[in-house]
PDB file with one MODEL, atoms N, CA, C and O in Angstrom:
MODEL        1
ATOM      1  N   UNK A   1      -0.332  50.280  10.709  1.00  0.00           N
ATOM      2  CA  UNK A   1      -1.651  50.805  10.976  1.00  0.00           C
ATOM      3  C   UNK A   1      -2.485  50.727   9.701  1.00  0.00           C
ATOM      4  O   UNK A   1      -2.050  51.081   8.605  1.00  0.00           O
ATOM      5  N   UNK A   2      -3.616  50.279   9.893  1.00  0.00           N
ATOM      6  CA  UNK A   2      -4.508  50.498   8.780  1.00  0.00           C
ATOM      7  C   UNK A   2      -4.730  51.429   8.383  1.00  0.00           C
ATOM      8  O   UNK A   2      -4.776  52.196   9.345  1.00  0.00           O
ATOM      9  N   UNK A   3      -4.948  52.011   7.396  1.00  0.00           N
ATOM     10  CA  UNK A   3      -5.933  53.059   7.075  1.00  0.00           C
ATOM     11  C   UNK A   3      -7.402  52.965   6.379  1.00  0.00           C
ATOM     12  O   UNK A   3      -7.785  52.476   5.316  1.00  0.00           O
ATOM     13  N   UNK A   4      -8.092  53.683   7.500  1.00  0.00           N
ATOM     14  CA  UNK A   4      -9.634  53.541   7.581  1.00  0.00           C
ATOM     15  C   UNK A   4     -10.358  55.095   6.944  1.00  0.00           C
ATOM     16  O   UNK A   4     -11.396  55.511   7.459  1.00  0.00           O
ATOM     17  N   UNK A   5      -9.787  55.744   5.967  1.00  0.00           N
ATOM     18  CA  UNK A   5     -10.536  57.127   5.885  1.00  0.00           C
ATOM     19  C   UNK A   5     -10.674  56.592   3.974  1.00  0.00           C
ATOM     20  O   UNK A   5     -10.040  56.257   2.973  1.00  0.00           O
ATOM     21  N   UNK A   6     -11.829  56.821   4.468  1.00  0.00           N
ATOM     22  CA  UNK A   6     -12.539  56.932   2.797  1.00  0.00           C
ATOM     23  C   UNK A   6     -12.465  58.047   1.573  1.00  0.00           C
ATOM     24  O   UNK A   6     -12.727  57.890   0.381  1.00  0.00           O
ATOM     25  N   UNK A   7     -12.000  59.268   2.308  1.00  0.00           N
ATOM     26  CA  UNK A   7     -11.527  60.474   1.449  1.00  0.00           C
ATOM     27  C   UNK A   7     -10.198  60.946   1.888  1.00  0.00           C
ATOM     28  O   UNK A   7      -9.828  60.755   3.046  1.00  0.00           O
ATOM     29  N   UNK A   8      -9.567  61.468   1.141  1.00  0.00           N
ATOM     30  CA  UNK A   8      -8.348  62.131   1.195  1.00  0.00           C
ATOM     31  C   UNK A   8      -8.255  63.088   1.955  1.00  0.00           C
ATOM     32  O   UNK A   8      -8.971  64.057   1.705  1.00  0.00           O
ATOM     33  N   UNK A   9      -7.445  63.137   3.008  1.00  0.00           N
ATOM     34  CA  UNK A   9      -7.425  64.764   3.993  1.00  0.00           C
ATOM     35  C   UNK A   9      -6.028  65.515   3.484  1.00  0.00           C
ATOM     36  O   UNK A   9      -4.931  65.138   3.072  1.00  0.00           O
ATOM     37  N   UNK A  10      -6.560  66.554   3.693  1.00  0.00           N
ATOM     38  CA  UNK A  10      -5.599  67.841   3.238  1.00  0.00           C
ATOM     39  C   UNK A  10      -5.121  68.711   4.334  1.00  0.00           C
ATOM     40  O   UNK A  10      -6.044  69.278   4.919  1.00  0.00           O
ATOM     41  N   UNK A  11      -3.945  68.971   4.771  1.00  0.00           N
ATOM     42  CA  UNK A  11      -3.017  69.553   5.735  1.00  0.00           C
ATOM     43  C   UNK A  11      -3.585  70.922   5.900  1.00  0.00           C
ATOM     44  O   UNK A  11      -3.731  71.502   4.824  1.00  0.00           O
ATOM     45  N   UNK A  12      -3.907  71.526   6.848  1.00  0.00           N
ATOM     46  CA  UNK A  12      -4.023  72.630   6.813  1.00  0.00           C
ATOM     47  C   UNK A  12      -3.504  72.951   8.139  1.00  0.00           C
ATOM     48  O   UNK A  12      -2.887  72.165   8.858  1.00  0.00           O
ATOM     49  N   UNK A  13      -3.754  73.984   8.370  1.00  0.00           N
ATOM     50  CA  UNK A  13      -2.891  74.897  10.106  1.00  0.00           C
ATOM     51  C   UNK A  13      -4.001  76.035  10.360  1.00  0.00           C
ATOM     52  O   UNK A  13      -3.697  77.202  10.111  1.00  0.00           O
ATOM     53  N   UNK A  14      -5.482  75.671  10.926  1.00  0.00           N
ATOM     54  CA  UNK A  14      -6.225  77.179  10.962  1.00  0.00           C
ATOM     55  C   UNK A  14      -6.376  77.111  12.457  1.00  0.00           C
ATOM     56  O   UNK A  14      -5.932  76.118  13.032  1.00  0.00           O
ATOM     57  N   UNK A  15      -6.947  78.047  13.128  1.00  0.00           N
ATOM     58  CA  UNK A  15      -7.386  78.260  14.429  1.00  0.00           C
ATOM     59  C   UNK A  15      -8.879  77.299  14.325  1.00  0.00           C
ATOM     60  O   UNK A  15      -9.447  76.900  13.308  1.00  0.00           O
ATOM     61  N   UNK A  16      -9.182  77.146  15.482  1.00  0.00           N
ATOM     62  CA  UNK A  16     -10.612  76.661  15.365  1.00  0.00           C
ATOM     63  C   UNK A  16     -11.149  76.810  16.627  1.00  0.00           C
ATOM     64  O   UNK A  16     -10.243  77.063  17.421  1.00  0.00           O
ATOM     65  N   UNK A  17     -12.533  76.748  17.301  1.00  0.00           N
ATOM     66  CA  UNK A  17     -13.142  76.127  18.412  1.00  0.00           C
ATOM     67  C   UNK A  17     -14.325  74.937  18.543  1.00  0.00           C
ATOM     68  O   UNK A  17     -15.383  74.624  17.998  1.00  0.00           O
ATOM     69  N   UNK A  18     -13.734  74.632  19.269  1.00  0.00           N
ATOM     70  CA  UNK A  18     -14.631  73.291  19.866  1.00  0.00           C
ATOM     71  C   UNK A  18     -15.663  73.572  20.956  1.00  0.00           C
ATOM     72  O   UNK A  18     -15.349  73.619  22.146  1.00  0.00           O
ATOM     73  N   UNK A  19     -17.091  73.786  20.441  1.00  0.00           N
ATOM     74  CA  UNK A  19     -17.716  74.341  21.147  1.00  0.00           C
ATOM     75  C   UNK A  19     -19.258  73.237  21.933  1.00  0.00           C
ATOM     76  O   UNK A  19     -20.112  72.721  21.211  1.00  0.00           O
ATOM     77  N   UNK A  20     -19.251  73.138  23.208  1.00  0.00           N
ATOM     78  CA  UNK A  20     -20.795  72.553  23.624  1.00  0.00           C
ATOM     79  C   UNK A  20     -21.149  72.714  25.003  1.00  0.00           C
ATOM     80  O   UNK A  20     -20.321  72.447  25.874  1.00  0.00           O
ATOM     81  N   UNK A  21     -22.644  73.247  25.373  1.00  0.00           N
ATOM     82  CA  UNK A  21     -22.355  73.716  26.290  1.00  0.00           C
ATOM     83  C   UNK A  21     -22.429  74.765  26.459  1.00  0.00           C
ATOM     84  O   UNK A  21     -22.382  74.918  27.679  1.00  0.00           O
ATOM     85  N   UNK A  22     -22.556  75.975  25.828  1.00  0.00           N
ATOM     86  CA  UNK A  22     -22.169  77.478  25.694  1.00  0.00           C
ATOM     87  C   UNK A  22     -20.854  77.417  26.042  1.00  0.00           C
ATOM     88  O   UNK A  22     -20.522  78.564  26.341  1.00  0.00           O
ATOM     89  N   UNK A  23     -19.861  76.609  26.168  1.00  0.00           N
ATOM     90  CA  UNK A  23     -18.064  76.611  26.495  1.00  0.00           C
ATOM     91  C   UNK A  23     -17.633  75.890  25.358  1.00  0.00           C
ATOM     92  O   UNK A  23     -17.792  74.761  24.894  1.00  0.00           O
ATOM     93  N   UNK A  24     -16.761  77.401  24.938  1.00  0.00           N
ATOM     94  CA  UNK A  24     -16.033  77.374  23.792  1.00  0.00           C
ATOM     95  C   UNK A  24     -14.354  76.452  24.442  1.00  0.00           C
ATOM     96  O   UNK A  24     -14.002  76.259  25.606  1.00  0.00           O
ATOM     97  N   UNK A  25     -13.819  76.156  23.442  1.00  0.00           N
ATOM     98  CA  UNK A  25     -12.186  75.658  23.907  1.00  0.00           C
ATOM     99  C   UNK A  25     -11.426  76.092  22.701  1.00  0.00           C
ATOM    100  O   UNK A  25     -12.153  75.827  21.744  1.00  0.00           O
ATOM    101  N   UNK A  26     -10.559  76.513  22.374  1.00  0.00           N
ATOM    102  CA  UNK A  26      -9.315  76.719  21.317  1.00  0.00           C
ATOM    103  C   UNK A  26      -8.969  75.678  20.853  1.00  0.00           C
ATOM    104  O   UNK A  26      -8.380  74.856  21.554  1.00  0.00           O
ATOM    105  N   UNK A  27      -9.230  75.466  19.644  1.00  0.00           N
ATOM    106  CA  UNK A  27      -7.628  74.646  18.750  1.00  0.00           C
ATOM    107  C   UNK A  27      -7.323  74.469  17.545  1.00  0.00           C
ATOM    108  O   UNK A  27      -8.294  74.592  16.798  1.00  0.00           O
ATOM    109  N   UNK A  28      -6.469  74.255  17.098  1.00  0.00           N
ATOM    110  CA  UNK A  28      -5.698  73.905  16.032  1.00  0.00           C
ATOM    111  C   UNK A  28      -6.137  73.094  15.074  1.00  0.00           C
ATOM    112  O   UNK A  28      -6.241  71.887  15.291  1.00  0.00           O
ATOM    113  N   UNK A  29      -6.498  73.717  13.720  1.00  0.00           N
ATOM    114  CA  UNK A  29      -6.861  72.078  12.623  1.00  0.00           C
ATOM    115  C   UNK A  29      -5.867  71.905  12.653  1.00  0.00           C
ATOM    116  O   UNK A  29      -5.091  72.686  13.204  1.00  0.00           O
ATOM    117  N   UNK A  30      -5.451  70.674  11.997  1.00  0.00           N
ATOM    118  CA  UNK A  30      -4.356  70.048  11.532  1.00  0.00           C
ATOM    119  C   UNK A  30      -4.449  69.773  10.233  1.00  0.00           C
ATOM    120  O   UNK A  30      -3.591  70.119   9.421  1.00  0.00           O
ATOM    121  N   UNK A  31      -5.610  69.061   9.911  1.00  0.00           N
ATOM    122  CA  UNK A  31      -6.255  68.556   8.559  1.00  0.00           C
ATOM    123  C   UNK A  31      -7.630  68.415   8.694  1.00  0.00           C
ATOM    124  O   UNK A  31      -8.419  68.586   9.624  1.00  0.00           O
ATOM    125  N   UNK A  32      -7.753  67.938   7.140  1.00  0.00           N
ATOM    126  CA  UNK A  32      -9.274  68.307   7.123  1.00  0.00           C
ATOM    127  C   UNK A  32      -9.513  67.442   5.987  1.00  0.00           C
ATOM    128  O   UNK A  32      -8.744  67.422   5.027  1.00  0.00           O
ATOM    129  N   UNK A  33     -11.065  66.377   6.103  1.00  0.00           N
ATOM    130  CA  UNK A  33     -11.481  65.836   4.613  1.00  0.00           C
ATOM    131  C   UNK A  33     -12.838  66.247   4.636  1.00  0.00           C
ATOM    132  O   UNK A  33     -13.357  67.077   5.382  1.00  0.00           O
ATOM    133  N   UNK A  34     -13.366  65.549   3.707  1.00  0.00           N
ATOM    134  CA  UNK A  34     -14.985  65.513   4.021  1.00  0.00           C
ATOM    135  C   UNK A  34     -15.742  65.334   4.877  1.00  0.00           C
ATOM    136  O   UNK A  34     -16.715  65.977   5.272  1.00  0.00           O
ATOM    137  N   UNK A  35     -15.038  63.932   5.347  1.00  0.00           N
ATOM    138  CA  UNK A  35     -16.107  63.376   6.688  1.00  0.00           C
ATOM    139  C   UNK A  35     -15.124  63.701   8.132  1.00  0.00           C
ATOM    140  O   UNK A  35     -15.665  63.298   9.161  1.00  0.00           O
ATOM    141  N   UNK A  36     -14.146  64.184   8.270  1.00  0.00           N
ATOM    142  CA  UNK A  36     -13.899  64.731   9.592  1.00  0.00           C
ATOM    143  C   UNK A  36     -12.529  65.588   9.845  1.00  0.00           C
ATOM    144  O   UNK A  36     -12.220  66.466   9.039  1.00  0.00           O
ATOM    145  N   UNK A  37     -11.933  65.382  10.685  1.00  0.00           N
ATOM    146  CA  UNK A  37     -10.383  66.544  10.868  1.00  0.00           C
ATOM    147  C   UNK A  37      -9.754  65.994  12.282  1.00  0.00           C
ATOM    148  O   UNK A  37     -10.187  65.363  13.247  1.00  0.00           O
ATOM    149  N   UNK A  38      -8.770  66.449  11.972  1.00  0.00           N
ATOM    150  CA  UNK A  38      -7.725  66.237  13.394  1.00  0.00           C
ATOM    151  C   UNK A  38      -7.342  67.650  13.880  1.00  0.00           C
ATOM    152  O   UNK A  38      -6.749  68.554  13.291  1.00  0.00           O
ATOM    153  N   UNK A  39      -7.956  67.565  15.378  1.00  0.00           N
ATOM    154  CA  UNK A  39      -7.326  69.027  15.707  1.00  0.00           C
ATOM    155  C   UNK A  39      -6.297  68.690  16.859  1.00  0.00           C
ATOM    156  O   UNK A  39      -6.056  67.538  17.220  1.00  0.00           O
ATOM    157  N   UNK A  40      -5.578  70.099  17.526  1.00  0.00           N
ATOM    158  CA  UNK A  40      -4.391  69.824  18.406  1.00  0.00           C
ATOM    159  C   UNK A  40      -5.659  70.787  19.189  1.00  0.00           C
ATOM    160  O   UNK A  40      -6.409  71.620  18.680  1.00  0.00           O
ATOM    161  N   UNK A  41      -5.571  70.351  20.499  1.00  0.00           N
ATOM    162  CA  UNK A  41      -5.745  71.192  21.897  1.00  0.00           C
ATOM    163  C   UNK A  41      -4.527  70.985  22.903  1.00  0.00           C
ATOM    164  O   UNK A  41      -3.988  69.944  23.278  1.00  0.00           O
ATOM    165  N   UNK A  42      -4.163  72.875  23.351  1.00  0.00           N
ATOM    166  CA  UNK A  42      -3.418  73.247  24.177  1.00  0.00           C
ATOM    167  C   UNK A  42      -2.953  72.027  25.441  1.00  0.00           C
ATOM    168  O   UNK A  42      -1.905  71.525  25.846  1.00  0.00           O
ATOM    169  N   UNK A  43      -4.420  71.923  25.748  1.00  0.00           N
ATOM    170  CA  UNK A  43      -4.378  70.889  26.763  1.00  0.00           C
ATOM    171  C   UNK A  43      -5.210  69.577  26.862  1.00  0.00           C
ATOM    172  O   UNK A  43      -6.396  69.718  26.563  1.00  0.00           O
ATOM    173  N   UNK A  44      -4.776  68.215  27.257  1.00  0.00           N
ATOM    174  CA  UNK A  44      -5.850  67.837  27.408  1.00  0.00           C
ATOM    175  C   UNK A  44      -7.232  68.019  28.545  1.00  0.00           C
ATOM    176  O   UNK A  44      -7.338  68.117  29.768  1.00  0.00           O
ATOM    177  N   UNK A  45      -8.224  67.997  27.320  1.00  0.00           N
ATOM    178  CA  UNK A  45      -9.424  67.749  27.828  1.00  0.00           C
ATOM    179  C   UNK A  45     -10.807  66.605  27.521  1.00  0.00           C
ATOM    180  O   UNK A  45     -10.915  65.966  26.474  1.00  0.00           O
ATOM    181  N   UNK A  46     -11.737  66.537  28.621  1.00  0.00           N
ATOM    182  CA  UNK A  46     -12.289  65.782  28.314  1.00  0.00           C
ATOM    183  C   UNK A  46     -13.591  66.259  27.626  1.00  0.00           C
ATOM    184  O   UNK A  46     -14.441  66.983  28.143  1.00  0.00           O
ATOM    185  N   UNK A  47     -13.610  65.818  26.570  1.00  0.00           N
ATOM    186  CA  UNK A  47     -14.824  66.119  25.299  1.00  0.00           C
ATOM    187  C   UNK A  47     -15.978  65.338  25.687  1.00  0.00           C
ATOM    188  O   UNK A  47     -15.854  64.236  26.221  1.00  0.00           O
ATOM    189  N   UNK A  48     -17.525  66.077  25.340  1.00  0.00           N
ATOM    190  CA  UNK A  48     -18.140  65.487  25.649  1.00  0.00           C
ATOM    191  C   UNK A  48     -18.721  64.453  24.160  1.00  0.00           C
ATOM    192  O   UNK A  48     -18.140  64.470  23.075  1.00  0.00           O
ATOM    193  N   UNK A  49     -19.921  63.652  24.459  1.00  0.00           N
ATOM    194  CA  UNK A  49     -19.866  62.822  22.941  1.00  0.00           C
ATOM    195  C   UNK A  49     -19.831  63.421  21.496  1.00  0.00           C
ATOM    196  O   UNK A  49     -19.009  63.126  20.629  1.00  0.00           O
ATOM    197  N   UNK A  50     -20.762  64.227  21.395  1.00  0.00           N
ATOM    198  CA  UNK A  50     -20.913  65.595  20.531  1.00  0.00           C
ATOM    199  C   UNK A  50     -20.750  66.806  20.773  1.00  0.00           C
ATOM    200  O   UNK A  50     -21.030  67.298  21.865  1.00  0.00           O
ATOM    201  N   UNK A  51     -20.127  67.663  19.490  1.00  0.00           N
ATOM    202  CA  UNK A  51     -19.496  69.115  19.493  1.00  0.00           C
ATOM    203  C   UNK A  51     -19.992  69.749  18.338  1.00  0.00           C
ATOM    204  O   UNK A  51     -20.571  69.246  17.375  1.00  0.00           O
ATOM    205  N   UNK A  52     -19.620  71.184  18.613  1.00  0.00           N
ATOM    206  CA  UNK A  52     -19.678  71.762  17.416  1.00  0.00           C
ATOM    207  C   UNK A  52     -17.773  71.910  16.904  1.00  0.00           C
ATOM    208  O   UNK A  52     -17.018  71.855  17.875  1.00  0.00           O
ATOM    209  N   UNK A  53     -17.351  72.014  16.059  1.00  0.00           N
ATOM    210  CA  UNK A  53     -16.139  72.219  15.105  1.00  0.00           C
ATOM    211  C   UNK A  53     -16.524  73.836  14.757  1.00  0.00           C
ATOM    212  O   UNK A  53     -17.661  74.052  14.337  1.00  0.00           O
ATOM    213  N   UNK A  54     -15.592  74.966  14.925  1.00  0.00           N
ATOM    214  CA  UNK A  54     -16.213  76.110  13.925  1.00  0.00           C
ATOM    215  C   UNK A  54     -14.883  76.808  13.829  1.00  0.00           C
ATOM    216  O   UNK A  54     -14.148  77.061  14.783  1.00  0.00           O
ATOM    217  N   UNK A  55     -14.646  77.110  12.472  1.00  0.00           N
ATOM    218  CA  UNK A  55     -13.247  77.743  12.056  1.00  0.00           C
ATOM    219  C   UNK A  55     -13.844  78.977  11.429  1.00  0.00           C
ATOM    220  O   UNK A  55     -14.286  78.989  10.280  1.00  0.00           O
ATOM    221  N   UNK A  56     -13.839  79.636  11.944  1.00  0.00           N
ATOM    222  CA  UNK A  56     -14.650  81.460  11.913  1.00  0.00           C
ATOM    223  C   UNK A  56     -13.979  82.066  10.656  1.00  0.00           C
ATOM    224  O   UNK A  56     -14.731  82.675   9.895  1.00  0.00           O
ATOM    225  N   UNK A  57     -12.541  81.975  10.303  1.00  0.00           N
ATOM    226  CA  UNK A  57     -12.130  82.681   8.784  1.00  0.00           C
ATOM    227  C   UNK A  57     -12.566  81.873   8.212  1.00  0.00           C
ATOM    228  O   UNK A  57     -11.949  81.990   7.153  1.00  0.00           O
ATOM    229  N   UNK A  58     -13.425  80.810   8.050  1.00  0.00           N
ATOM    230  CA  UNK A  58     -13.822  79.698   6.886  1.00  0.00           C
ATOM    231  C   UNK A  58     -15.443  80.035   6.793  1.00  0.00           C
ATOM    232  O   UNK A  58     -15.956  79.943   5.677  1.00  0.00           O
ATOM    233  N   UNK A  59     -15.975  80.284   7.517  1.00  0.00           N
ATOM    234  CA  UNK A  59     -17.372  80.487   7.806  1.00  0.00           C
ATOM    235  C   UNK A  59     -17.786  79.077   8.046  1.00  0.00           C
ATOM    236  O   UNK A  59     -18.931  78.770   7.713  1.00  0.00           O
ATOM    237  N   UNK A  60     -16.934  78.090   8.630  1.00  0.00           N
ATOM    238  CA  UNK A  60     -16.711  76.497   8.544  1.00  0.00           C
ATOM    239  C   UNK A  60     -17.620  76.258  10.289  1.00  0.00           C
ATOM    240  O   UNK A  60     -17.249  76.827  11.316  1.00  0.00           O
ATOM    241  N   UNK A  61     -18.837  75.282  10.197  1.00  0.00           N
ATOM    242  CA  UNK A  61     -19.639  74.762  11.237  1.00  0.00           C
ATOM    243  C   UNK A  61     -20.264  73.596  11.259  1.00  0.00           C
ATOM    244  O   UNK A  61     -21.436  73.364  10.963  1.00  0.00           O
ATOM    245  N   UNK A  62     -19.121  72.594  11.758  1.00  0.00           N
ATOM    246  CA  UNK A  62     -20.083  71.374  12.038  1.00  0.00           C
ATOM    247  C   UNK A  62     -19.985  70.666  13.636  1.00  0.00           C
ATOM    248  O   UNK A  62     -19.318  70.853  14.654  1.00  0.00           O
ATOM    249  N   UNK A  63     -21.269  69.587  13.099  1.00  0.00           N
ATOM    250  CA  UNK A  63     -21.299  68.509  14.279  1.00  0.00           C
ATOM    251  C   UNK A  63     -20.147  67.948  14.517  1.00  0.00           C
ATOM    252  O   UNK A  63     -19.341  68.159  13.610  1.00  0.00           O
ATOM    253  N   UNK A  64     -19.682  67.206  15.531  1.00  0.00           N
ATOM    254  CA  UNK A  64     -18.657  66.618  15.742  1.00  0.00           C
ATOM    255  C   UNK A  64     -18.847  65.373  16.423  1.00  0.00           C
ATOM    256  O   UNK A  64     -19.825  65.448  17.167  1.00  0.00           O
ATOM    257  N   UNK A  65     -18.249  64.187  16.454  1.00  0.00           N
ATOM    258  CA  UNK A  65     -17.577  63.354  17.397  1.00  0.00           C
ATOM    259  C   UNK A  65     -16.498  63.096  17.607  1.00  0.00           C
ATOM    260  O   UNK A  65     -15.958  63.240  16.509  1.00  0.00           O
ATOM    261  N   UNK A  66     -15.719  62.778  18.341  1.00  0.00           N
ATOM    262  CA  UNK A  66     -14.572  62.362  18.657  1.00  0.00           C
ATOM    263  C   UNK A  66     -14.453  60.871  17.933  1.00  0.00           C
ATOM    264  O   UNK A  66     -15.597  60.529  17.635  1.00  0.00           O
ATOM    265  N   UNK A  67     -13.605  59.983  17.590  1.00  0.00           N
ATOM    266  CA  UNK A  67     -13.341  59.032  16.722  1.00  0.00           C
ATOM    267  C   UNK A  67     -12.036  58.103  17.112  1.00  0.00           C
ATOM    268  O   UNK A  67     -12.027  56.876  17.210  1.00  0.00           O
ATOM    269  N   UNK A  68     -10.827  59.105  17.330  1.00  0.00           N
ATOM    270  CA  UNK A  68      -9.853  58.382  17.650  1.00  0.00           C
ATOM    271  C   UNK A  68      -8.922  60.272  19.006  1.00  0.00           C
ATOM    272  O   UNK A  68      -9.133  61.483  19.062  1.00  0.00           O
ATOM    273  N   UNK A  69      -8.121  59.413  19.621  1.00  0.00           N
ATOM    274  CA  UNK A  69      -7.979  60.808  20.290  1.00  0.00           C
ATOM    275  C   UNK A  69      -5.837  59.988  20.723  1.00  0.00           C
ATOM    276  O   UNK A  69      -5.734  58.786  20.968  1.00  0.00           O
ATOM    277  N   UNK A  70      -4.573  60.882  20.712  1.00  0.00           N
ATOM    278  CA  UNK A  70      -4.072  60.334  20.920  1.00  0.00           C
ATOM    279  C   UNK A  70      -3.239  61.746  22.007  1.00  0.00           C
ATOM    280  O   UNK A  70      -2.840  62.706  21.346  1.00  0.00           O
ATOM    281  N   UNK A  71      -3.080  61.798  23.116  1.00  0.00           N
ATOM    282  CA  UNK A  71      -2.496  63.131  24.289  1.00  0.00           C
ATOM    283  C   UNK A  71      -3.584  64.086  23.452  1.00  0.00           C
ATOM    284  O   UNK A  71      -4.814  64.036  23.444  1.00  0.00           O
ATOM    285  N   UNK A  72      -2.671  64.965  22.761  1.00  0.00           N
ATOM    286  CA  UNK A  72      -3.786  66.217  23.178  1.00  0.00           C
ATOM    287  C   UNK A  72      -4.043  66.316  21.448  1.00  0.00           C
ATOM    288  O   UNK A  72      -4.477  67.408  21.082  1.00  0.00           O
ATOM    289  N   UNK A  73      -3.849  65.436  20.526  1.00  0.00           N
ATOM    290  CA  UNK A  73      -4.753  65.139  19.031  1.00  0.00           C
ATOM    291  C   UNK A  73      -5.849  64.908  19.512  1.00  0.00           C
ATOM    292  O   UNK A  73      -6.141  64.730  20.695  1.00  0.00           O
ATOM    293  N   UNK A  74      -6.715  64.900  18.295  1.00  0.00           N
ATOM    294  CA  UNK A  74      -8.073  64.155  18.318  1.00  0.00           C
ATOM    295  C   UNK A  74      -8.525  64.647  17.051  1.00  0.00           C
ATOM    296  O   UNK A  74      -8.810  65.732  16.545  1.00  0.00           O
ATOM    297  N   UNK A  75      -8.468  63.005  16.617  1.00  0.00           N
ATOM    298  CA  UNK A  75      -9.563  62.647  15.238  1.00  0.00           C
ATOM    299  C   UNK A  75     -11.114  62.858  15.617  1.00  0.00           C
ATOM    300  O   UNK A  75     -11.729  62.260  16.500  1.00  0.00           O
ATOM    301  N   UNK A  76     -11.625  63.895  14.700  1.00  0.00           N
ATOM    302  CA  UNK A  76     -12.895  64.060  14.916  1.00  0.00           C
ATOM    303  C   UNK A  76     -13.955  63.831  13.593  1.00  0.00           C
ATOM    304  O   UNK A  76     -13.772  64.626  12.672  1.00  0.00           O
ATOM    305  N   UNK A  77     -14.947  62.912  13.422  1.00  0.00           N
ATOM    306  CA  UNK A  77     -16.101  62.332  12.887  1.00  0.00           C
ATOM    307  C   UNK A  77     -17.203  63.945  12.646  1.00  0.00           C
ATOM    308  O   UNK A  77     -17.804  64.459  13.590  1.00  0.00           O
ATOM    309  N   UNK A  78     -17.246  64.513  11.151  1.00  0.00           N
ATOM    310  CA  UNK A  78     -18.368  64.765  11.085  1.00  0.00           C
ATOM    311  C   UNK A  78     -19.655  64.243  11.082  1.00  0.00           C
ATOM    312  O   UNK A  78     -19.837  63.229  10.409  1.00  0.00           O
ATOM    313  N   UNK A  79     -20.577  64.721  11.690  1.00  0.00           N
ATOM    314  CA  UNK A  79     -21.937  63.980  12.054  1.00  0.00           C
ATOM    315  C   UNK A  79     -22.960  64.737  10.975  1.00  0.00           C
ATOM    316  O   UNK A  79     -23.089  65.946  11.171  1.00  0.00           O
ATOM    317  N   UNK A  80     -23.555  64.279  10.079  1.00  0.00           N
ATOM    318  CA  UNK A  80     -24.434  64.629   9.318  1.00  0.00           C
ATOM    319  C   UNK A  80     -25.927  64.747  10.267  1.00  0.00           C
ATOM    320  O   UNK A  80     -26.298  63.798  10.957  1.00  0.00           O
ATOM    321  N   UNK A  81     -26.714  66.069  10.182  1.00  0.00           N
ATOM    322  CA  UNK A  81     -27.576  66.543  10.506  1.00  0.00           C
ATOM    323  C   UNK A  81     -28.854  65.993  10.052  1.00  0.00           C
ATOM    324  O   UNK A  81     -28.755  65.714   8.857  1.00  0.00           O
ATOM    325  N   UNK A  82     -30.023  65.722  10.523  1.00  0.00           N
ATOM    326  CA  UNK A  82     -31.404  65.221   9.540  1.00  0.00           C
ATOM    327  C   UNK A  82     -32.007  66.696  10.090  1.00  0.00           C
ATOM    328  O   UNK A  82     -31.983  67.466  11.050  1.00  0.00           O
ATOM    329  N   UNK A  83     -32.843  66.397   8.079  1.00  0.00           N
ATOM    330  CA  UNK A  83     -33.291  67.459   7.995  1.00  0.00           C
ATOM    331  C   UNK A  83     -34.354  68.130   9.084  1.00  0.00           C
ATOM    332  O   UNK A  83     -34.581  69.320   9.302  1.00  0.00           O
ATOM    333  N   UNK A  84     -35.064  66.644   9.837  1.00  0.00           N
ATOM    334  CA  UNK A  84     -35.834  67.126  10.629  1.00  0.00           C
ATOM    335  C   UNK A  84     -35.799  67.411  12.001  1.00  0.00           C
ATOM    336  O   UNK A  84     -36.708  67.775  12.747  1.00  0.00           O
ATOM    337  N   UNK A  85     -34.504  67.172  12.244  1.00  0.00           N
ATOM    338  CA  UNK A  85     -33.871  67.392  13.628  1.00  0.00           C
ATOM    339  C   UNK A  85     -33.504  68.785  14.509  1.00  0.00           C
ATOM    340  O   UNK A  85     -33.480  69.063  15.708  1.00  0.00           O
ATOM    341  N   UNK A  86     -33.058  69.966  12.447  1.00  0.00           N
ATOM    342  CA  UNK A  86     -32.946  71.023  12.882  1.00  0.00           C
ATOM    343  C   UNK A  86     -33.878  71.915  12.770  1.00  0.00           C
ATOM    344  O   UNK A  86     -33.719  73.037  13.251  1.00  0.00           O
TER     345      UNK A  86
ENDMDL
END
């Protein structure tokens, strides 16, 4: 397999939710870099194109895409915000 990540990710194990929609879902970081993270969900589901990411003991909130997804992983793409969007 190639490897395609431009920064180094770091292992972590926090709770998180995956939120859009006003419907929250549970899951698992796994890891984490700059530009995105791999989380575990309980179950699979189907994500819509964009999310929010929010790990509440981190005060941690971003955009999301999905990127690569393998059963119930999923590599997720932070999406950088323009300033004039928000």
């Amino acid at each position: 397999m190639i490897e395609k990540r431009t920064t180094h990710c770091h292992r972590v194990f926090k709770g998180g939710t995956i939120t859009s929609e006003n419907r929250g879902i549970a899951c698992t970081v796994r890891n984490m870099s700059e530009g995105g993270a791999a989380i575990d969900l309980d179950h699979p589901v189907t994500l819509p194109q964009s999310f929010t990411l929010s790990i509440a003991r981190d005060n941690f909130v971003r955009n999301c895409r999905t990127v690569w997804r393998n059963d119930r992983r999923i590599g997720l793409a932070f999406v950088q915000q323009c300033i004039r969007c928000e």
